[in-house]
C-alpha positions in Angstrom: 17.0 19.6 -1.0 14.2 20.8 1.1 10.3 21.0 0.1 8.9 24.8 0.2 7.3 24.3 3.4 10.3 22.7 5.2 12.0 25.8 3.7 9.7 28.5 5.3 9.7 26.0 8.7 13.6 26.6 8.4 13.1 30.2 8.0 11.1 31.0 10.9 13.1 28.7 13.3 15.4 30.8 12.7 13.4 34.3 13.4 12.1 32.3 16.7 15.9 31.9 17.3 16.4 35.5 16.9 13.9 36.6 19.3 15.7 34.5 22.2 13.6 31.3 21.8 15.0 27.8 21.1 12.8 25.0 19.9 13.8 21.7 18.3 11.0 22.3 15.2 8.4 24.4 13.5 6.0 22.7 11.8 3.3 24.5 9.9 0.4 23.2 9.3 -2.4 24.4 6.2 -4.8 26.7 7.9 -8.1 26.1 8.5 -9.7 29.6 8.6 -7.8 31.1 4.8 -9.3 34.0 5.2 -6.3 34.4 8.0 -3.8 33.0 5.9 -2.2 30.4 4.0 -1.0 28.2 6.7 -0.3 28.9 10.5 2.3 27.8 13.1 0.9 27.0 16.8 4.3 26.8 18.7 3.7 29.9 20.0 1.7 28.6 22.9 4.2 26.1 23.8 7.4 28.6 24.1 5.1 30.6 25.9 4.7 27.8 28.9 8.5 26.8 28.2 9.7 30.6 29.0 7.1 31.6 31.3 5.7 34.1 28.7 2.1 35.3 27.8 1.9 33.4 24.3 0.3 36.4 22.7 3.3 38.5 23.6 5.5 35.0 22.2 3.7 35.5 18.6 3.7 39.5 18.7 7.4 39.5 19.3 7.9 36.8 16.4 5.6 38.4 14.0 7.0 41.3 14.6 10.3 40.2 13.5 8.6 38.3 10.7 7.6 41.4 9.2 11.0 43.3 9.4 12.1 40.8 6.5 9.4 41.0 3.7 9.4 37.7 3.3 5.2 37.2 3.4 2.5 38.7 2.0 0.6 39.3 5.3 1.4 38.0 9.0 -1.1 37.8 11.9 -2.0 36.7 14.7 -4.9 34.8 15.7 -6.9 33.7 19.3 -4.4 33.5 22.1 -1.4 33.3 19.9 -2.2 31.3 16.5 0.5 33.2 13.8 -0.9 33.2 10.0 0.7 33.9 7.1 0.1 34.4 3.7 2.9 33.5 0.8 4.1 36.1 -1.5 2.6 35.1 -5.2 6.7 35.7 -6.4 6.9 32.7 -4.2 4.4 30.8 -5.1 5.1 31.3 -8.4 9.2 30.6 -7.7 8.1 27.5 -6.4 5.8 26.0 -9.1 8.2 26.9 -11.7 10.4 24.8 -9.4 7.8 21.6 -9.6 7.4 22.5 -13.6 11.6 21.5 -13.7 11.7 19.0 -10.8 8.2 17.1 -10.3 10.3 14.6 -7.8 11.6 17.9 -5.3 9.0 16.7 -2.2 10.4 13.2 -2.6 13.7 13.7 -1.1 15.3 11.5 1.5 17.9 11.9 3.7 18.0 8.4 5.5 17.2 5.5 2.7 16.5 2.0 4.2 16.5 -1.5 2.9 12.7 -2.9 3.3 11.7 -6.5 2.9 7.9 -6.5 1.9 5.8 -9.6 2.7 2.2 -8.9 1.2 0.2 -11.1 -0.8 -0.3 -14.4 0.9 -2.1 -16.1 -1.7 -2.7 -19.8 -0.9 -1.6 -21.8 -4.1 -4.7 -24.7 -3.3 -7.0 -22.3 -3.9 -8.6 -19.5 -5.7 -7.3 -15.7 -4.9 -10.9 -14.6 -3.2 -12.2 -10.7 -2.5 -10.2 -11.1 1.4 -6.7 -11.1 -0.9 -7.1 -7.6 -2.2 -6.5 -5.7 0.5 -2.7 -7.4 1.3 -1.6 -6.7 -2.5 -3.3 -3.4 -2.8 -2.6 -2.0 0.3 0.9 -3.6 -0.1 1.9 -2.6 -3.7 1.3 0.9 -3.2 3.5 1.0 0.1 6.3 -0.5 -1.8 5.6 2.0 -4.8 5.5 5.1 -2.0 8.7 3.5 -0.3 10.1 3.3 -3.9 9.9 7.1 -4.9 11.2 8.3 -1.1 14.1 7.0 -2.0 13.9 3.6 0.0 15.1 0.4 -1.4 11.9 -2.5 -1.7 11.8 -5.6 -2.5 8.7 -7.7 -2.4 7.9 -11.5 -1.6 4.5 -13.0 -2.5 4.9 -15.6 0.2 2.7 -18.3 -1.0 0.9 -20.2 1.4 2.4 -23.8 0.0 3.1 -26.2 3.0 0.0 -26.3 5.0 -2.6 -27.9 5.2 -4.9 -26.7 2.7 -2.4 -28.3 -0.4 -2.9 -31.7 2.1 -6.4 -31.4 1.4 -6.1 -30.9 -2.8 -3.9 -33.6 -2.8 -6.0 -36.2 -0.7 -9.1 -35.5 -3.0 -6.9 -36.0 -6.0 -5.6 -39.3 -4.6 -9.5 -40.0 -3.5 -10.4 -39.3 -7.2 -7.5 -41.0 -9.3 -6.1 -43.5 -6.5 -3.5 -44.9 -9.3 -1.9 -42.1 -10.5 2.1 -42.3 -9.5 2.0 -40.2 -6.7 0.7 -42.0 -4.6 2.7 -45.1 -5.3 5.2 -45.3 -2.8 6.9 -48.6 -5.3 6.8 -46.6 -8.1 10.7 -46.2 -9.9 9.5 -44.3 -13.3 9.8 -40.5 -14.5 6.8 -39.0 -13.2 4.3 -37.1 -15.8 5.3 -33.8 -17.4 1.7 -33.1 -17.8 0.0 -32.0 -14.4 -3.0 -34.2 -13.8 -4.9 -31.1 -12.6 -6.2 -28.1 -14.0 -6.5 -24.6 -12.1 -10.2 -25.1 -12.8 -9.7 -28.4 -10.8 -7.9 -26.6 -8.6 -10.6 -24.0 -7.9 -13.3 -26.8 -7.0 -10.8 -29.0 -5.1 -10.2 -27.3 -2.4 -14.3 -26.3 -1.2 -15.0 -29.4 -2.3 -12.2 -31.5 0.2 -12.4 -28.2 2.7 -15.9 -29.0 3.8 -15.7 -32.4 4.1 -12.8 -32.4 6.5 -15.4 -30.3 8.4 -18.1 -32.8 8.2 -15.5 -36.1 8.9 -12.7 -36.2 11.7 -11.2 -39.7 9.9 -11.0 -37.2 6.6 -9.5 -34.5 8.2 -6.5 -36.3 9.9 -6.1 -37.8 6.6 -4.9 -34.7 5.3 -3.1 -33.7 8.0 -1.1 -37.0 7.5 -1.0 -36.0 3.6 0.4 -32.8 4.8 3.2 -34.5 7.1 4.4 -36.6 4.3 4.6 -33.6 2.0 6.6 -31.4 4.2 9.2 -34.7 5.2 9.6 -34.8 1.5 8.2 -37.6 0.1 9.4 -38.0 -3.6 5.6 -38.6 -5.3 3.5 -35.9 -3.3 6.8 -33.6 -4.6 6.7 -34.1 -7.5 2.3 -33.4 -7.4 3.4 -30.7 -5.4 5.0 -29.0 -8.0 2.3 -29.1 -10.8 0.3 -28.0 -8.6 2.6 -24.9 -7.8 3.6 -24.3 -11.4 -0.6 -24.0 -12.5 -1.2 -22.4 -9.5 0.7 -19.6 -9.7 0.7 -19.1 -13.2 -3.2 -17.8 -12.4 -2.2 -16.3 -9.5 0.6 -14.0 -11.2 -2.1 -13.3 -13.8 -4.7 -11.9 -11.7 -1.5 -10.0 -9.6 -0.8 -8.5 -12.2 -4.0 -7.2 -13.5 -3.8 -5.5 -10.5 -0.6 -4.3 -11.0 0.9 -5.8 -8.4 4.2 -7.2 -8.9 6.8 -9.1 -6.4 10.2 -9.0 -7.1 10.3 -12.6 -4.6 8.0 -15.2 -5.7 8.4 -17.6 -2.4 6.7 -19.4 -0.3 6.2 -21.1 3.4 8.3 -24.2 1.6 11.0 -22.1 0.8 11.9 -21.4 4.7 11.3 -25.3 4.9 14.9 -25.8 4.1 16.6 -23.7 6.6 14.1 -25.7 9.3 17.8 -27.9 10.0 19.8 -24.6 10.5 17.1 -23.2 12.3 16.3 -25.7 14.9 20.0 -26.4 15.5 20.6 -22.6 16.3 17.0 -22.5 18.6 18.3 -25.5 20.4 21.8 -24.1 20.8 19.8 -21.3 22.1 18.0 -23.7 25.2 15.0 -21.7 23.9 12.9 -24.9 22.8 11.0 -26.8 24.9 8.5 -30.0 24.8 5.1 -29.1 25.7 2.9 -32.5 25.3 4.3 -33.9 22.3 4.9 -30.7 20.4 7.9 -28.3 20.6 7.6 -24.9 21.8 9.4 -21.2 22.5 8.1 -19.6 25.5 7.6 -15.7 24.6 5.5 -14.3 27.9 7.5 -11.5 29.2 7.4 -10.3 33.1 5.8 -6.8 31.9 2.8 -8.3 29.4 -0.3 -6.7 30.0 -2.2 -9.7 28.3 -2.0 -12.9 27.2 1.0 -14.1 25.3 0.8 -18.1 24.7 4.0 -19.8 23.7 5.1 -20.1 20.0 4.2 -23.2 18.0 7.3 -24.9 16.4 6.4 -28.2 15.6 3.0 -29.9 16.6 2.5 -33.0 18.2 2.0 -34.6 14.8 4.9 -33.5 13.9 4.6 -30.9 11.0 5.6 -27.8 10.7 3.7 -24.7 11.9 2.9 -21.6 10.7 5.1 -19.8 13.0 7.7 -22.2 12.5 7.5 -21.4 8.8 7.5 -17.3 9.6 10.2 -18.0 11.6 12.4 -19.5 9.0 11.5 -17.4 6.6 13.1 -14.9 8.8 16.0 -16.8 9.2 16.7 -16.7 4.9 15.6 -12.8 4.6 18.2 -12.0 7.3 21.0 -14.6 5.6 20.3 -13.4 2.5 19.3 -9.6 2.6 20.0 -8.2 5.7 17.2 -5.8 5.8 16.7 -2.4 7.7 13.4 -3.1 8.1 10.7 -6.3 7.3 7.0 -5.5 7.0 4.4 -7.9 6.7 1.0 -7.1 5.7 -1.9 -9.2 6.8 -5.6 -8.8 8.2 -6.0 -7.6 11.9 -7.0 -11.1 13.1 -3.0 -12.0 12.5 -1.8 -9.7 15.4 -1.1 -12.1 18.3 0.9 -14.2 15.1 3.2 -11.7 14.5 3.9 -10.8 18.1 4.6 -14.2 18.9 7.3 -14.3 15.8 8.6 -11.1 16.2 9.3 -11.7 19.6 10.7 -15.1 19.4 13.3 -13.6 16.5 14.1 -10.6 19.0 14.5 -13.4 21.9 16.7 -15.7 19.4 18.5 -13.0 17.5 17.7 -14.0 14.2 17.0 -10.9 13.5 19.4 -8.1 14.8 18.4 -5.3 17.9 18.5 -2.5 14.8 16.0 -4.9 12.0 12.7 -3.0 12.7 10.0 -5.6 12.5 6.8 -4.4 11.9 2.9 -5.4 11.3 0.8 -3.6 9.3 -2.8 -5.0 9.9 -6.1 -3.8 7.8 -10.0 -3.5 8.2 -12.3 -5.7 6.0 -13.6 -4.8 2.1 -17.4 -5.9 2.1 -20.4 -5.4 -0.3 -22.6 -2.6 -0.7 -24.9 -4.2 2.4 -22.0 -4.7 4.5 -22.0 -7.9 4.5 -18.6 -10.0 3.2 -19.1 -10.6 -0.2 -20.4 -14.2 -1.3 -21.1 -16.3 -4.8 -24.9 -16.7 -5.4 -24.5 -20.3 -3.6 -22.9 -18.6 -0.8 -19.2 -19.4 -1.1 -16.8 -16.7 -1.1 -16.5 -14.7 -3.9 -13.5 -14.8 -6.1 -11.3 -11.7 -6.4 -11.9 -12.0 -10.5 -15.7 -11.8 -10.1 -15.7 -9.2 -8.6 -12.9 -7.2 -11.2 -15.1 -8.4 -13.6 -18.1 -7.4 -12.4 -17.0 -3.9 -11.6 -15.2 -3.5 -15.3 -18.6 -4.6 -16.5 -20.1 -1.6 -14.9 -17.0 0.5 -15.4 -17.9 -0.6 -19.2 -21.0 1.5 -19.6 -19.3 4.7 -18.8 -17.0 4.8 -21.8 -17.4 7.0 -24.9 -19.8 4.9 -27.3 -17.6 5.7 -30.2 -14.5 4.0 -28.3 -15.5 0.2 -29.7 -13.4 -3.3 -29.6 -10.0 -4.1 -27.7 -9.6 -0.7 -27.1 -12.7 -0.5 -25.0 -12.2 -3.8 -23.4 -8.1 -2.2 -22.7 -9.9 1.2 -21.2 -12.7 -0.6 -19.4 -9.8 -2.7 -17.8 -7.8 0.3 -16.4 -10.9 2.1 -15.1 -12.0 -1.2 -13.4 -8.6 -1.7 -11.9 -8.7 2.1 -10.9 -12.2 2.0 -9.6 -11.3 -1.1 -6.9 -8.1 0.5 -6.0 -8.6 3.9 -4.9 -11.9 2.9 -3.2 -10.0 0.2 -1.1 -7.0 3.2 -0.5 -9.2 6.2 0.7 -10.3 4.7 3.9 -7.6 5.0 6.7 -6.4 1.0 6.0 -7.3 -0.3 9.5 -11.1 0.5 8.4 -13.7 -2.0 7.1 -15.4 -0.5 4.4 -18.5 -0.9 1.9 -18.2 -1.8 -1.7 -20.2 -0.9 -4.2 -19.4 -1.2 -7.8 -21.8 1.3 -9.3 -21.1 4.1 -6.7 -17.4 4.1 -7.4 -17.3 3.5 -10.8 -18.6 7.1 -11.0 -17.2 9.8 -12.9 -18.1 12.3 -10.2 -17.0 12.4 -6.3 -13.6 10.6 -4.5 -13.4 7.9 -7.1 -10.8 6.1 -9.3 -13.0 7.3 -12.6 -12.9 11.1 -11.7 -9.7 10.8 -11.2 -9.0 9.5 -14.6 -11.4 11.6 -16.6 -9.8 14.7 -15.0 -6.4 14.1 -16.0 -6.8 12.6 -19.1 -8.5 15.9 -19.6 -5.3 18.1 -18.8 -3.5 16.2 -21.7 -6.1 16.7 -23.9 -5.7 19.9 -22.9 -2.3 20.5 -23.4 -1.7 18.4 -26.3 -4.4 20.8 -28.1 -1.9 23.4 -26.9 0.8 21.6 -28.5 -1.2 21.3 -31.5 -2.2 24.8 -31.9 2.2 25.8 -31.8 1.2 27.7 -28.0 4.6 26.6 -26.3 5.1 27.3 -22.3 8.2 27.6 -20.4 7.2 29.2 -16.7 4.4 30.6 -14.6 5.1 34.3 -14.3 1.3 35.7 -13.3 -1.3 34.6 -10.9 -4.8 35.6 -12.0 -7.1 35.1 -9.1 -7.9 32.4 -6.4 -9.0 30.0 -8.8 -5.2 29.4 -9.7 -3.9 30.7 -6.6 -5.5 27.6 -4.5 -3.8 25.2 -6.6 -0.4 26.5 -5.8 -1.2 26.4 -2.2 -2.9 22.6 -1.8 0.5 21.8 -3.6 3.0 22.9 -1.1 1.0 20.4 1.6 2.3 17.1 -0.8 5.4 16.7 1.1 3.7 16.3 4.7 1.3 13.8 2.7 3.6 12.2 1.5 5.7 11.0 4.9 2.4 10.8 6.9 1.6 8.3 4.1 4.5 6.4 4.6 4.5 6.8 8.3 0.9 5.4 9.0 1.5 2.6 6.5 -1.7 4.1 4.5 -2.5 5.6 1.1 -5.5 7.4 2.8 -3.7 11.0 3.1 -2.9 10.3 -0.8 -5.7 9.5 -2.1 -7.3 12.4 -0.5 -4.9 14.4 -1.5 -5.3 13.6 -5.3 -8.8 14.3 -5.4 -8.2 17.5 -3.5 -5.8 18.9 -5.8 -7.9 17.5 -8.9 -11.0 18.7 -7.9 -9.1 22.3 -7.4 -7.8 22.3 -10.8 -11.4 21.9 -11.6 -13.1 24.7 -10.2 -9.7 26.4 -11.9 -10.8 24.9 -15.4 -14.6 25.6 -15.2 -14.2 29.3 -14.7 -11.3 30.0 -17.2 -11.5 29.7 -21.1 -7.5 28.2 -21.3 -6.8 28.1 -25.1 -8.6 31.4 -25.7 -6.8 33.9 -23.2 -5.4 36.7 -24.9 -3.2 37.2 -22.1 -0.2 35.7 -23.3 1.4 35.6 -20.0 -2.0 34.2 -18.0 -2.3 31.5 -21.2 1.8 30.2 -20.2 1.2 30.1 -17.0 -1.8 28.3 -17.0 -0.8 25.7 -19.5 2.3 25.6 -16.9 0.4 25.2 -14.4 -2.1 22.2 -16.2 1.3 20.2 -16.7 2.7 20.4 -13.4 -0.6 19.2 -11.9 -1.1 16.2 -14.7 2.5 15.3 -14.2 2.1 15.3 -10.2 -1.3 13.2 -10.8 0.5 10.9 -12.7 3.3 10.6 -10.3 0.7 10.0 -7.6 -1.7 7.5 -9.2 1.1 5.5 -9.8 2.1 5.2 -6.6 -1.6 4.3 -5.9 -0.9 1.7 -8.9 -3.4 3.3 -11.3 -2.6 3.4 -15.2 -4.1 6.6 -17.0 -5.7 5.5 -20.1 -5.2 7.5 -23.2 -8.9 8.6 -23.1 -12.2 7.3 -21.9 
């Protein structure tokens, strides 16, 4: 099954072919001068150099043969050998009807893959903040894109559980309540079923026992000793360890998911804790570890590096675990377990020499095979509407629920006053959610951006509102339709270029769609959906839909309207937006 374009690519490859030429593609690409036509292939410049031919001559001879077959409305050439064409509106319209049956035909896939997704990271001693949006946004919609190409997903939260910062929550707890069980390395009883902390407690712990690990080196290697004791298992701290986990993530899966970001996975750094045995064993079977003053190391320089690669971090000289020890045998279980094709892991851009370090100590170990594609997908900064990160009015970082709230409060005063109670509070929700998504997805992801809640909660411009109003206005549209008894099977006329523009900024949602996925951003996507959008709008504003008293123009537009709000639905999904029933 092959998208209209990768159709018409076929077909001229084939009239190149005829007129003596071989090349390995065609790819067209939209024009950017319509006046010459819809789209335009450039190869003609490259066979050209490849036969020794004027290009000119190249596209003359190919256009030429173009035109013996009928196929396009008009053909051309451009410049030194640009060729344009201009689709029949039989095809167009063949096409659309096509869409109307099959909304899913640009989603095809001829080579699925298994992908492990490892986005998220939210440390369970402390609040999700504004810097964990990006990883689960960003993240959730590449699973969701992956999803619908036909790819298998599954995601892992990987909580950050084992480190140092849940050392610090539980030396500030012991500081605070110094006889609570935990602590007692005597004690014989059942510990409490009642966690002695709250995720409120939670929330100030950490700051609190943060900064004065910063202030007082004596504090500081308390914690890390607190962490040591944690990781080697000791029964009391485990037993803390998991209230703290289950209230911890409980809040955590709640803000996830009003988000709508969902892992199939919920593990953490402790979880590859208990292949660290297996692991080591292997690397030491290996002769890949080494003692570098106290600590144990994996040398990962190679003779060709163009910078500075320092050894990988297994265990440090105090003996816990480190993060790339942890990364590693995470690793290690993914590849037991799943076997991925491929394992992305999504993180800011200050992670890179991290995950070259791992990556190339799995390659170097095998624990991952030559074929398991490994790959980083790194991502620019969210800040507020000064450009500055975002911060609490005492300067701390701002929670990621602040700021949700505060942009569903502004989101809030948009909404139709007659729309009153939970049903408000429901539609102020999804427009919130919609308004911090698709601004953090329309810059390419490796680009730091500006905030501002006001701005892009508007219901005009690139912004999740617009988006929203506009298609909840096609099914207001068309259930009036419904209402009225008009029923609509096909598109069988094209009016003007009001509807004829549509048509033609939906044959490019294939190529957006695999340049989405290949970049690892939603930027081409959520372009895209305000493109096409804002097209059916200038399409709506100059025609009176319901009232046509051509019955063929009236079917074809109502067509039409559903195979755009049905495309807009599939794509704002994908994005992770929910269309509200009205607003």
């Amino acid at each position: 099954m092959l998208s209209f374009i990768e159709r018409e690519e076929q077909f001229l490859k084939g009239i190149i072919k005829s007129c003596g030429y071989e090349v390995e593609e065609v790819v067209l690409n939209s024009s950017a001068r319509p006046e010459f036509g819809d789209y335009q292939y450039n190869g003609a410049m490259q066979i050209g150099k490849l036969y020794g031919q004027n290009p000119r001559e190249v596209a003359t001879k190919i256009v030429e043969k173009i035109k013996e077959t009928n196929r396009y409305k008009d053909s051309n050439i451009a410049g030194p050998g640009f060729i344009n064409i201009t689709f029949s509106d039989d095809a167009l319209i063949n096409y659309m009807n096509e869409l109307k049956e099959n909304i899913d035909i640009n989603y095809h896939n001829e080579n699925p893959k298994t992908i492990y997704m490892d986005y998220g990271g939210a440390n369970v001693a402390k609040a999700l903040h504004v810097g964990h949006l990006r990883s689960a946004n960003i993240g959730e919609s590449l699973k969701r894109l992956a999803r619908s190409m036909g790819h298998k997903t599954m995601a892992d939260a990987h909580l950050g559980d084992y480190g140092r910062p849940i050392g610090l929550v539980m030396l500030e707890i012991q500081k605070r309540n110094p006889n609570l069980p935990y602590f007692d390395s005597n004690y014989e009883g059942e510990y409490p079923n009642i966690s002695p902390v709250t995720n409120d407690d939670l929330m100030e712990l950490y700051p609190f026992a943060s900064n004065k690990a910063k202030e007082d080196e004596s504090y500081m290697e308390e914690a890390r000793l607190m962490t040591s004791r944690l990781q080697e298992g000791e029964k009391g701290l485990i037993a803390l360890w998991n209230h703290i986990m289950n209230v911890s993530k409980k809040d955590i899966k709640r803000i996830y998911n009003r988000l709508n970001t969902t892992f199939e996975i919920w593990e953490g750094e402790s979880d590859g804790s208990k292949y660290f045995d297996e692991l080591f064993t292997y690397l030491k079977e290996k002769n890949l570890i080494e003692e570098s003053d106290g600590a144990q190391i994996i040398h990962v320089k190679e003779e060709d590096d163009d910078h500075e690669i320092p050894p990988l971090l297994l265990i440090k000289s105090n003996g816990t675990a480190s993060y790339e020890s942890t990364d590693l045998a995470c690793l290690w279980e993914r590849m037991k377990l799943f076997n991925p094709d491929e394992i992305w892991y999504l993180a800011d851009t200050r992670q890179s020499l991290h995950f070259e370090q791992v990556f190339r100590a799995a390659k170097k170990s095998a624990i991952v095979t030559s074929k398991t594609k490994l790959e980083y997908i790194p991502f620019g900064t969210m800040n507020g509407s000064d450009g500055k990160p975002f911060k609490t009015r005492d300067g701390g970082v701002m929670k990621l629920e602040t700021l949700l709230d505060m942009t569903k409060e502004e989101c809030e005063k948009k909404i139709l006053p007659n729309i009153t109670g939970e049903e408000r509070d429901n539609i102020a929700e999804k427009v919130a959610i919609a308004t911090v998504k698709y601004a953090d997805l329309i810059p390419f992801r490796l680009t730091d951006y500006n905030f501002d809640p006001i701005k892009f909660s508007d219901m005009q411009g690139k912004t999740g509102p617009y988006l929203l109003y506009s298609t909840i206005r096609m099914k207001s549209l068309l259930q009036k339709a419904e209402e009225a008894g008009i029923s609509y099977e096909k598109i069988t006329k094209i009016k003007d270029k009001t509807d004829r523009d549509i048509m033609i900024t939906s044959l490019s949602l294939r190529n957006v769609l695999l340049k989405s996925l290949n970049t690892k951003s939603l930027n081409d996507i959520a372009e895209y959906l305000y493109k096409i959008t804002n097209t059916y709008n200038n399409f709506y504003a100059q025609n009176r839909i319901l009232t046509e008293e051509d019955a063929s123009l009236l079917t074809s537009w109502l067509t039409l309207t559903k195979i755009i709000f049905d495309n807009n639905l599939k794509l704002l999904n994908i994005l992770g937006i929910e269309v509200p029933e009205r607003m």
